[in-house]
C-alpha positions as CSV (number, residue, x, y, z in Angstrom):
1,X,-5.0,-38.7,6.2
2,X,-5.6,-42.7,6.9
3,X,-8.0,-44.6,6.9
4,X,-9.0,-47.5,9.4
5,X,-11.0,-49.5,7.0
6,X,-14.2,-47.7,8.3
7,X,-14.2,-45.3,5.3
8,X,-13.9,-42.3,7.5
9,X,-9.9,-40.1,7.2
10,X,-8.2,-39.8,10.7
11,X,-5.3,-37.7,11.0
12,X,-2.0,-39.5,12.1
13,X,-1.5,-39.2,15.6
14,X,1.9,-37.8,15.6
15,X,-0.1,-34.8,13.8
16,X,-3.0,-34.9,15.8
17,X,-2.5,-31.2,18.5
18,X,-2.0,-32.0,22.3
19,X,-5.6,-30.3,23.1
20,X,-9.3,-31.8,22.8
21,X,-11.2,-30.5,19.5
22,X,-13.3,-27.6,20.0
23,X,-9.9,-25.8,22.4
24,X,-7.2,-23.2,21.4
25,X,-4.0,-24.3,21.2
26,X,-3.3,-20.7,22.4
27,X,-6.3,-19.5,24.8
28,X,-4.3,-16.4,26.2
29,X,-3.9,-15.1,22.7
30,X,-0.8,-13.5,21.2
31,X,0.7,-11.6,24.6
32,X,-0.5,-7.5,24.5
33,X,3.2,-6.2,24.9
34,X,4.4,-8.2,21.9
35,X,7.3,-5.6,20.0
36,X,6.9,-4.8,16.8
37,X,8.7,-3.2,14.1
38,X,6.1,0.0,14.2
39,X,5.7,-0.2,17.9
40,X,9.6,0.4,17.9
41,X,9.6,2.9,15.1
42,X,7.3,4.8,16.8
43,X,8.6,4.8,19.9
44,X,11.7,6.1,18.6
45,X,10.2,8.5,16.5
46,X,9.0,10.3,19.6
47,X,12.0,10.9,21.1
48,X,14.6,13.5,20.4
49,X,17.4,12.9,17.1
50,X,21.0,13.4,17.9
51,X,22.8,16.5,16.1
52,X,24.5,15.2,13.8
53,X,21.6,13.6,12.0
54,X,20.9,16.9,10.7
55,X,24.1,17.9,9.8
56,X,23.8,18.9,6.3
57,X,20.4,19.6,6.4
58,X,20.2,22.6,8.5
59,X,19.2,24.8,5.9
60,X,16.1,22.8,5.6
61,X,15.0,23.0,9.2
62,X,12.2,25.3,9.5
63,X,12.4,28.3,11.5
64,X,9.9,28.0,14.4
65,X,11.8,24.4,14.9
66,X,15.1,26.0,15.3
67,X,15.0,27.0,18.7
68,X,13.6,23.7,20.7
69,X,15.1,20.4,20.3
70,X,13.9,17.9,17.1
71,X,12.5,14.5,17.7
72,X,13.7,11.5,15.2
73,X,10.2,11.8,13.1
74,X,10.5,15.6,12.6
75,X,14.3,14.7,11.4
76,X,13.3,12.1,9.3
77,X,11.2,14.6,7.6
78,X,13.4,16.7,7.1
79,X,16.3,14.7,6.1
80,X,13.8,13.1,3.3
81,X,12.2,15.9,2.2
82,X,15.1,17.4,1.2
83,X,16.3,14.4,-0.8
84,X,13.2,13.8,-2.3
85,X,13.6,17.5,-3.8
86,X,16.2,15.7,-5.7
87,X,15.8,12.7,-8.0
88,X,19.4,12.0,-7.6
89,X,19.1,11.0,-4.3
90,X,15.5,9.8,-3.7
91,X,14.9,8.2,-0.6
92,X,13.3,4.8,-1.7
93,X,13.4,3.9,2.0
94,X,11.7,7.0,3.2
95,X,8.8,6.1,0.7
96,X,8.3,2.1,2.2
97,X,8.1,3.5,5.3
98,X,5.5,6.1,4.6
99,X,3.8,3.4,2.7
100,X,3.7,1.2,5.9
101,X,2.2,4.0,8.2
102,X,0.2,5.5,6.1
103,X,-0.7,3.2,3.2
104,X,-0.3,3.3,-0.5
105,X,-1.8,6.4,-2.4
106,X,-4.8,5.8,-4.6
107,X,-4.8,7.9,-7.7
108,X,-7.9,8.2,-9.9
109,X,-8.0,8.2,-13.6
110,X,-10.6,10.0,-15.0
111,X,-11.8,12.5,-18.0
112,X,-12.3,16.4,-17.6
113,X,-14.1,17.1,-14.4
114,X,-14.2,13.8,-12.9
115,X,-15.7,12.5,-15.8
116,X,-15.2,9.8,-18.3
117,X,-12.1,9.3,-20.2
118,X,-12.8,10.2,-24.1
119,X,-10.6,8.4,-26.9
120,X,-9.7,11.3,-29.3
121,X,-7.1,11.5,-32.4
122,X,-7.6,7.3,-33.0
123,X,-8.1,5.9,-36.0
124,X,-10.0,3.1,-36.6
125,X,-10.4,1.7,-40.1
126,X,-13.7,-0.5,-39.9
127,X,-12.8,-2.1,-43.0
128,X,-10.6,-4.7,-41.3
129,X,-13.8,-5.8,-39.4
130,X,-16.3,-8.8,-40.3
131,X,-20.1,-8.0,-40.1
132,X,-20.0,-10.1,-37.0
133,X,-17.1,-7.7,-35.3
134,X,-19.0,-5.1,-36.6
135,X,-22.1,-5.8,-35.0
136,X,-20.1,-6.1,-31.5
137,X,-18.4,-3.2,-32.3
138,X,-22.0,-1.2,-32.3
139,X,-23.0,-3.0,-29.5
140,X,-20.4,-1.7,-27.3
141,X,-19.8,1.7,-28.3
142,X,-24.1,1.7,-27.4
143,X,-23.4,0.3,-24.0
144,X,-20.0,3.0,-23.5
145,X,-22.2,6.1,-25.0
146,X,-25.2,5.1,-22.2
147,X,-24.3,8.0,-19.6
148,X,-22.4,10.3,-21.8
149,X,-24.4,13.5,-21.5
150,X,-22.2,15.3,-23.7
């Protein structure tokens, strides 16, 4: 940013946009039929996989699908499903993808029954421990005891 001498920053003009203040640069927005990668997978996904993507995974195909034609998705499934019975060949692919259309999974950490986690079988020798540490050390097993109803 310079400055004209009248203490106030102007932007360069070569920087400045070709459109007053206060207007989009882009008033129609980004266009409705823009492709995306999902748009496409989809789009794909819906329509029906060639043969000889499940060759070698027929055994996997479930019966009531045997006897109408599969679509890329169901194949997919099946192809990775399979492979993920395996730790071999996991599909690391087939996971990212999941991950993009569905989202990550959440997985909770807790104690028995939803509840806390306990601490068993530590040892803690309080020796090793000023009267300062020890103080703080009461103090916080206090505050982590609050809600244990056990």
């Amino acid at each position: 940013m310079n400055s004209n001498g009248d203490g106030v920053k102007h932007r360069p003009k070569h920087l400045k946009p070709p459109w007053p203040k206060g207007v989009s640069g882009n008033p129609n927005g980004r266009p409705v039929s823009a492709i995306t990668l999902i748009s496409k997978q989809k789009e794909l996904y819906a329509t029906e996989a060639p043969p000889e993507m499940l060759k070698g995974f027929e055994q996997f195909i479930p019966k009531e699908w045997r006897n109408r034609k599969i679509t890329w998705l169901e194949a997919q499934v099946i192809r990775n499903s399979s492979k993920a019975m395996s730790l071999k060949f996991g599909d690391f692919m087939a996971k990212t993808i999941w991950e993009q259309l569905e989202g990550k999974p959440t997985i909770q950490i807790s104690g028995p029954g939803g509840g806390p986690i306990g601490i068993t079988n530590q040892r803690v020798n309080l020796k090793n421990l000023s009267d300062e540490q020890l103080e703080q050390w009461k103090n916080l097993m206090e505050i982590a005891g609050e809600n244990d109803e056990t």
